[in-house]
MDAnalysis code that builds the backbone (N, CA, C; Angstrom):
import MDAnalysis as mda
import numpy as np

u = mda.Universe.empty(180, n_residues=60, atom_resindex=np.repeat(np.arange(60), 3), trajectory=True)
u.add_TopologyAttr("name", ["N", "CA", "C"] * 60)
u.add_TopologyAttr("resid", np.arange(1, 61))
u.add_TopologyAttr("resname", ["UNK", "UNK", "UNK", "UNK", "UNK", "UNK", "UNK", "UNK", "UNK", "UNK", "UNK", "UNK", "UNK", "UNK", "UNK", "UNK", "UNK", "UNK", "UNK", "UNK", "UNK", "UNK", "UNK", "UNK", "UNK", "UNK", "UNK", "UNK", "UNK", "UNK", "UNK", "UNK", "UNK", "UNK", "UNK", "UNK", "UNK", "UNK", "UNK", "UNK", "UNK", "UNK", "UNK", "UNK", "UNK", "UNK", "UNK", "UNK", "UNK", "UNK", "UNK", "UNK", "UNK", "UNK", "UNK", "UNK", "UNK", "UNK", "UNK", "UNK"])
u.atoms.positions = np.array([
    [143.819, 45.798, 138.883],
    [143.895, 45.095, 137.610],
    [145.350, 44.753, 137.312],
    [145.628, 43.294, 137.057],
    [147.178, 43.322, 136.454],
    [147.779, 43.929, 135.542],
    [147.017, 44.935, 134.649],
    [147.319, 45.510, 133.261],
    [148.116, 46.966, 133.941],
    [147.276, 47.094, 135.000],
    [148.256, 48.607, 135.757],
    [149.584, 48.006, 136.114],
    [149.941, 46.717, 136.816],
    [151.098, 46.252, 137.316],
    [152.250, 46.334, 136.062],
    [152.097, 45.622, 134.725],
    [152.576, 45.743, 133.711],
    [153.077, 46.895, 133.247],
    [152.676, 48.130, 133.415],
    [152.123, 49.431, 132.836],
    [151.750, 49.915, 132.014],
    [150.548, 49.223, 131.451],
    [149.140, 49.498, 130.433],
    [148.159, 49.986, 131.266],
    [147.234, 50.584, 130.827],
    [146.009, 50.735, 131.361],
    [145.233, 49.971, 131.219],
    [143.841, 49.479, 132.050],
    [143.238, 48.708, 131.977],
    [141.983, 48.523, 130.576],
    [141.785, 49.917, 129.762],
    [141.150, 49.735, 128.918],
    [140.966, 48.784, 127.743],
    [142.470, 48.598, 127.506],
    [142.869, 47.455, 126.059],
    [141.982, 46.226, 126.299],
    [142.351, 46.116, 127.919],
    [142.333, 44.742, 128.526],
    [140.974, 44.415, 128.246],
    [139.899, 45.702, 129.160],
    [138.451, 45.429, 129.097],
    [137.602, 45.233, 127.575],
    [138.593, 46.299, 126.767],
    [137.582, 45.928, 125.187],
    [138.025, 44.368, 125.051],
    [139.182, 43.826, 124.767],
    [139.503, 42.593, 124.310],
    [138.538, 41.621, 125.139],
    [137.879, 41.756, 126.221],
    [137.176, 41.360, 126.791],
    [135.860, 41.543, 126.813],
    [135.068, 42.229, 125.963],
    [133.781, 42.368, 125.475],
    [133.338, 41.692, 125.073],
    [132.004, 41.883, 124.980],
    [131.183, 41.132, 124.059],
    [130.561, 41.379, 123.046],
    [130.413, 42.055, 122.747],
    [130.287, 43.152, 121.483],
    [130.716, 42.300, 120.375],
    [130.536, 42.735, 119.299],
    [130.785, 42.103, 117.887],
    [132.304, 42.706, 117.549],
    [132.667, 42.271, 116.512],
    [134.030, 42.703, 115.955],
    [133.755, 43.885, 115.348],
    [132.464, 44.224, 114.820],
    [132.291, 45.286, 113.890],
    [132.399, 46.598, 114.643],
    [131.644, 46.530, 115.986],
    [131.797, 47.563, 116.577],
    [133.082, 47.558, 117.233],
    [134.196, 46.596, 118.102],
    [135.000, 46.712, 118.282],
    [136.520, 46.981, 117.617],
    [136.310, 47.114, 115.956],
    [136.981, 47.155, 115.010],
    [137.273, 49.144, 115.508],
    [135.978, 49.405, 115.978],
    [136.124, 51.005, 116.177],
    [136.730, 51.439, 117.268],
    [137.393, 51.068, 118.198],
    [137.584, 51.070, 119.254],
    [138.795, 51.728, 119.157],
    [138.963, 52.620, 120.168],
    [140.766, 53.456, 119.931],
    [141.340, 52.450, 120.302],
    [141.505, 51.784, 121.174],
    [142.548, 49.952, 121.824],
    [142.803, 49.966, 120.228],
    [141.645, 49.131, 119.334],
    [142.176, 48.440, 118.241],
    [142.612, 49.138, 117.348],
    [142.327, 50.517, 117.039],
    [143.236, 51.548, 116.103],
    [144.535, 51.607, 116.410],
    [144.740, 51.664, 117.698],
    [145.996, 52.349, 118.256],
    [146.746, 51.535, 118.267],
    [146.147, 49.900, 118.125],
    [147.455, 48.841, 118.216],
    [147.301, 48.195, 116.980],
    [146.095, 48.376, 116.092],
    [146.346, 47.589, 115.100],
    [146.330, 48.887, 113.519],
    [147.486, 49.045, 113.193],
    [147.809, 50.537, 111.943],
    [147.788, 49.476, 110.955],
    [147.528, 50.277, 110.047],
    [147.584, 49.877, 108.484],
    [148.840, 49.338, 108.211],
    [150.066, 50.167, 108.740],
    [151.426, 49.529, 108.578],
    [151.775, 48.660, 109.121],
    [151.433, 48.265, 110.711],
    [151.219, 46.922, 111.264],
    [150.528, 45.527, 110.844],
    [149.516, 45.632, 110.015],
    [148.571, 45.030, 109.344],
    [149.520, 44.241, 108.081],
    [149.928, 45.264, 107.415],
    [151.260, 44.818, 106.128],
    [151.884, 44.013, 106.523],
    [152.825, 44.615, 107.123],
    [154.060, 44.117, 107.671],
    [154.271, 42.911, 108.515],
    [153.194, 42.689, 109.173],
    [153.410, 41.565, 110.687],
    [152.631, 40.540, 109.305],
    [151.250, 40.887, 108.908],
    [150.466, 39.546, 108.732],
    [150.442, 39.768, 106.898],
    [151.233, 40.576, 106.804],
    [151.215, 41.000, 104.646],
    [149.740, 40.824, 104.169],
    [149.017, 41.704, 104.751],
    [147.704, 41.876, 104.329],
    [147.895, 43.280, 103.504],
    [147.304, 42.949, 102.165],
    [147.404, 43.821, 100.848],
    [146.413, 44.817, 101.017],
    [146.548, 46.488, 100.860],
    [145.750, 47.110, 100.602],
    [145.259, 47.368, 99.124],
    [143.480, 47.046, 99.362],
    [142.824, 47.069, 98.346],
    [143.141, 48.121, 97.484],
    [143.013, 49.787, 98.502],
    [143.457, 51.282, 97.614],
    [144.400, 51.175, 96.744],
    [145.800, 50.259, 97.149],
    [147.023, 50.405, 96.398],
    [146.613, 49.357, 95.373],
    [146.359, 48.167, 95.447],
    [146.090, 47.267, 94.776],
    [145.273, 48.016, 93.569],
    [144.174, 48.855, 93.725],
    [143.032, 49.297, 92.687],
    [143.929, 50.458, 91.677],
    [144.881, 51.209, 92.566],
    [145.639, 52.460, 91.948],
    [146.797, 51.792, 90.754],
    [147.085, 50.729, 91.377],
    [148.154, 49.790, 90.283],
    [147.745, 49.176, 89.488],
    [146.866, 48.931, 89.628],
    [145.894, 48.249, 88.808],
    [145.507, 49.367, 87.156],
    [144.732, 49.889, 87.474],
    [143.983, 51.504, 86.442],
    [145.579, 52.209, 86.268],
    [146.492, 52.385, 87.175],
    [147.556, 53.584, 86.822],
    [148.964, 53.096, 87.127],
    [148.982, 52.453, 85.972],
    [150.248, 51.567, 85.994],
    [151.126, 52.619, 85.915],
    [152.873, 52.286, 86.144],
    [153.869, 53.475, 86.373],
    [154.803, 53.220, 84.983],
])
């Protein structure tokens, strides 16, 4: 597999390559492990709802 040449393992490679739905692949350690909550913010500024709801009810 070229993903060993690189030095990844071939797993990332094979989920991104499924066929499976997003819902179940949303569960996948590949997509946990590369896609964090803090990655999520930061790269694409996607707002968490939790913080959003806590600022909301419990202003400072």
């Amino acid at each position: 597999m070229h993903g060993i040449i690189f030095g990844c393992s071939p797993t990332p490679i094979l989920t991104a390559l499924s066929r499976k739905g997003p819902w179940h692949l949303s569960r996948t350690l590949a997509t946990q492990t590369g896609m964090t909550n803090q990655w999520l913010s930061e790269s694409l500024g996607l707002v968490s709802i939790r913080a959003l709801w806590i600022s909301l009810h419990y202003p400072t």
